[in-house]
N, C-alpha and C positions, 0 to 999 in steps of 0.2 A: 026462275029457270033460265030463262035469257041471260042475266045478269052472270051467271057458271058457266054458261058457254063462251061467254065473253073474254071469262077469267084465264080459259084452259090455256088459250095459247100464251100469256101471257107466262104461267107458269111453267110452262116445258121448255120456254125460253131461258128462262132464271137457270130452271134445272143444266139444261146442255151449257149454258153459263161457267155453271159450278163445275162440272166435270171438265171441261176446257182447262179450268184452272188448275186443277190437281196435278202436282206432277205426274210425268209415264212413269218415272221409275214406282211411286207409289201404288200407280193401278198396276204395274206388273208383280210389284213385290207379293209375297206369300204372305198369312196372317202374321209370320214372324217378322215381318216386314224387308228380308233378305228379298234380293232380286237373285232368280235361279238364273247360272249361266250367264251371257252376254259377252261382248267382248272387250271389259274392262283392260285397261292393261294394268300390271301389279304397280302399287303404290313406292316400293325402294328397290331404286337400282344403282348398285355400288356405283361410286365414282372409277372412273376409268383411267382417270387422272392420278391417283393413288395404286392400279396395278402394274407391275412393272419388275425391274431388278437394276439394281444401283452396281456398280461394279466396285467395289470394296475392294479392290488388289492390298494385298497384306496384309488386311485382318487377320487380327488371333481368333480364332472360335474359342466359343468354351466347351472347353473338352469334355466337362466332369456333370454334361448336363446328364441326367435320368431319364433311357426311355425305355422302349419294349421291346423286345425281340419275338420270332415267331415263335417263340415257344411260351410267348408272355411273360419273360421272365426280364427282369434289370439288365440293359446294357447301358453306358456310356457310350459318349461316342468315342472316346477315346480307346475302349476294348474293340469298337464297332471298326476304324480304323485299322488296329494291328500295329502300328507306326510304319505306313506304306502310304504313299502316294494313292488318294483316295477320289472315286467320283462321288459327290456329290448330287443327289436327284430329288428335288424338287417335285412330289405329285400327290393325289388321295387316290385310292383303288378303287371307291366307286364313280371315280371320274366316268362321264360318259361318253368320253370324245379325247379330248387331247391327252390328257394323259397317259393314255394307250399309245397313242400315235408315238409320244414322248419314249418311251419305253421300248416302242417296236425301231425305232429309229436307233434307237441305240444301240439294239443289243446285234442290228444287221453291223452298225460302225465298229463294235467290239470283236464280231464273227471276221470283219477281214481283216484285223491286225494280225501279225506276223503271231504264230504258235510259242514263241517267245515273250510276247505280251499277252499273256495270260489272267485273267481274275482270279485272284486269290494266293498269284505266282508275284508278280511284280508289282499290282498293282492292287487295291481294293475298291468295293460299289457300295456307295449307300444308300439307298432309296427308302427315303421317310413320308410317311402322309402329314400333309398339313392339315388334316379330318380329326380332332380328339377323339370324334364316337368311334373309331376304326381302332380295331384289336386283333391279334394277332392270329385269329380264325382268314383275315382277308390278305395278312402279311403271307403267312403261309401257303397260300394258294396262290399269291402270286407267284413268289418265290418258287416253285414245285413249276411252273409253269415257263414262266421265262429260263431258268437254268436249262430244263427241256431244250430249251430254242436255240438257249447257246450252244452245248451242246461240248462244252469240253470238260476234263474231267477235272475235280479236285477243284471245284468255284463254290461250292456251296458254305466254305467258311470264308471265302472273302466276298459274296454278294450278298447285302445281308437289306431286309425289309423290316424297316420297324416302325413304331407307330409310338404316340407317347401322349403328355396331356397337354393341354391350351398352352400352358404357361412355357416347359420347356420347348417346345416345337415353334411357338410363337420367337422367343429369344434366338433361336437359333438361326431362322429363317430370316429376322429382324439383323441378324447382326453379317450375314452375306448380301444384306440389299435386297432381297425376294418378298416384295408386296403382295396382296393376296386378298380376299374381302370373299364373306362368306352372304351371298345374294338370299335373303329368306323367303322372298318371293318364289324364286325356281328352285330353291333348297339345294343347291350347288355350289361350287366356290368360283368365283373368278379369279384365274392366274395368269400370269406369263409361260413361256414355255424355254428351260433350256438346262443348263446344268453345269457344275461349278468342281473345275481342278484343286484338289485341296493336296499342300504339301505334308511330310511325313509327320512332321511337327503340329500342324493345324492349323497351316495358314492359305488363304486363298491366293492360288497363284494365277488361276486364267478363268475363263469363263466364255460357254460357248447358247448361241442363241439358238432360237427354236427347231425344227424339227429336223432329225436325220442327218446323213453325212454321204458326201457322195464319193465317187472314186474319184483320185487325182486327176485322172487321164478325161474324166467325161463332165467335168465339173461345169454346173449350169455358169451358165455368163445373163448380164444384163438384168438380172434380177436387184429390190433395193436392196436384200441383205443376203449377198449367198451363201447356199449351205457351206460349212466346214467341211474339210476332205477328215476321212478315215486318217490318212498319214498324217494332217493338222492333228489330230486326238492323239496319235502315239508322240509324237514331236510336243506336244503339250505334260506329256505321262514323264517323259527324259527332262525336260526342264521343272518339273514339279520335283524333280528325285534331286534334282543340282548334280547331274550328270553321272549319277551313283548306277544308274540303267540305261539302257542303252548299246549303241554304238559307238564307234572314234568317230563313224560318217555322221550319225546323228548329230555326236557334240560340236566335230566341223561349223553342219550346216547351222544349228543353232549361238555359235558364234558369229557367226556371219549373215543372222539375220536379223529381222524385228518382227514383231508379234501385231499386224494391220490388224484392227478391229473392226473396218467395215467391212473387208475383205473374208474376216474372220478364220486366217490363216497366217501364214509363215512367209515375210518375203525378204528376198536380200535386201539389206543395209547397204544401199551408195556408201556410206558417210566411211562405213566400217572397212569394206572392200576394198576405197579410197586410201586409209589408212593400213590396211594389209598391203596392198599394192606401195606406200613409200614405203614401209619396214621392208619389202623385197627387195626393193630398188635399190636400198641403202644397204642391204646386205651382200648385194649382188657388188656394189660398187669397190665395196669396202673388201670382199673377196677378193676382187679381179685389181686392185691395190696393193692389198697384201700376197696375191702371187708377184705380182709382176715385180715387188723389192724385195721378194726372195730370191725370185731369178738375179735382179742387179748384184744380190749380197752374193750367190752362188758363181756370177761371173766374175766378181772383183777377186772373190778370192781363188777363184781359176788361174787369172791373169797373174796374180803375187805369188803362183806356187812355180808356175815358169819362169816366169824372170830368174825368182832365186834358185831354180834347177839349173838353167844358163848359167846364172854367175859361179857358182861352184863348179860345173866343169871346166870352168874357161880359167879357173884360176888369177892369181895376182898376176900380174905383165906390165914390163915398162923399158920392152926391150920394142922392135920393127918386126913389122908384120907376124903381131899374137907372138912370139918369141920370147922367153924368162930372161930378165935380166943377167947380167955376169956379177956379181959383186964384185965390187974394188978389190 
């Protein structure tokens, strides 16, 4: 009997020994041996290195890709287009955050173009999901929803949402530079944010970065990448056309400018102005050249119309003082 009380403490040593050793996740796990809850963080997270948008200036798209319109039926993008100067939109509808943003930014920078640039008039929209499981139940509803906002009449055949499968939406988005990774952890996509001027043909002509457009007159300063002005986005609609819309002022200024990417707008060209400024110079000189030896030609031959007015009154003479000779 001594010898068992000796033992006890020896034993419940061992014991609290062994449970020591066990891991916590195992004493907390359930018979299933999940751990409920905690605050693991998720095991994959897209590389962020691979999200982004390559700027592809003059890429051909493929036109004749297959997707869905809101009525879930086959469009192209090439029917989806019309052969107009197109925006290009990059988003998934049940985006939870940016892509809304994307979309609201936009459709403020479209509401203040002049009533002359119009959706569906001059210009077309296309806003595609990078999402395959999205069908034309979510296109619709956007669509119904945004046009509302715009709010002008006759856009609903040129602002068009479609949706399509991995493969074509994957190439298309692959071939304008728009990277993208679908996180399975948070069951969302990660994207960039911005949207891409495509010409009548289907080529990429410009390309504007993430969110909204501000007015000319108030435009943020000091920021790394400032927004685009509304009037950048129509100046961007005229050079996507090759001057087919437009203004004479528009095509002026867009002769006479360059397209600053960090600026992410329109600014005059030194180089070009330079060169406007000698062709003036040279036409200026070359005018005031050719008056001033029209003048000389206009006075010489002032001068040889008098003389020979003079000689003909004054007649032959070879007599004293202006006097006609006597012949022999």
């Amino acid at each position: 009997m001594i010898l068992r009380t000796r033992k006890l403490p020896l034993i419940a040593a061992f014991g609290l020994a062994v449970l020591l050793a066990i891991p916590s996740s195992l004493v907390a796990a359930g018979p299933d041996g999940v751990v409920p809850g905690g605050n693991e963080q998720p095991t994959h997270q897209p590389d962020v290195a691979n999200i982004g948008i390559d700027q592809n200036l003059g890429v051909q798209l493929p036109l004749d890709l297959v997707f869905r319109d809101e009525s879930e039926r086959p469009i192209t993008l090439r029917e989806a287009m019309q052969g107009k100067v197109t925006i290009l939109v990059p988003v998934y509808f049940r985006c939870p955050d940016l892509c809304t943003r994307v979309l609201n930014g936009l459709v403020d920078g479209l509401r203040a173009l002049p009533q002359d640039f119009t959706v569906g008039d001059k210009f077309n929209v296309v806003t595609i999901s990078m999402d395959p499981k999205e069908h034309a139940d979510l296109g619709s509803a956007k669509k119904k929803a945004y046009l509302a906002e715009y709010g002008r009449p006759n856009a609903e055949d040129g602002w068009r949402f479609i949706t399509g499968k991995k493969e074509p939406v994957g190439e298309l988005l692959k071939t304008v530079g728009y990277h993208y990774e679908y996180d399975k952890a948070f069951k969302e996509y990660k994207h960039p944010s911005g949207i891409i001027i495509l010409t009548p043909d289907g080529k990429v002509s410009r390309y504007f970065f993430g969110i909204g457009y501000d007015d000319p007159v108030t435009v943020e300063t000091g920021t790394a990448l400032p927004k685009p002005t509304w009037n950048a986005l129509r100046l961007s609609i005229v050079e996507a056309s090759g001057g087919k819309i437009g203004s004479l002022a528009d095509r002026l200024t867009l002769a006479c400018s360059r397209f600053d990417h960090l600026k992410q707008g329109y600014a005059l060209s030194i180089m070009v102005v330079v060169k406007l400024g000698g062709l003036l110079t040279m036409l200026l000189v070359g005018g005031w050249v050719a008056l001033a030896l029209r003048r000389e030609r206009r006075h010489t031959a002032t001068s040889s119309v008098v003389i020979a007015g003079n000689d003909t009154q004054n007649g032959p003479s070879n007599g004293l003082n202006g006097q006609p000779g006597v012949p022999a």
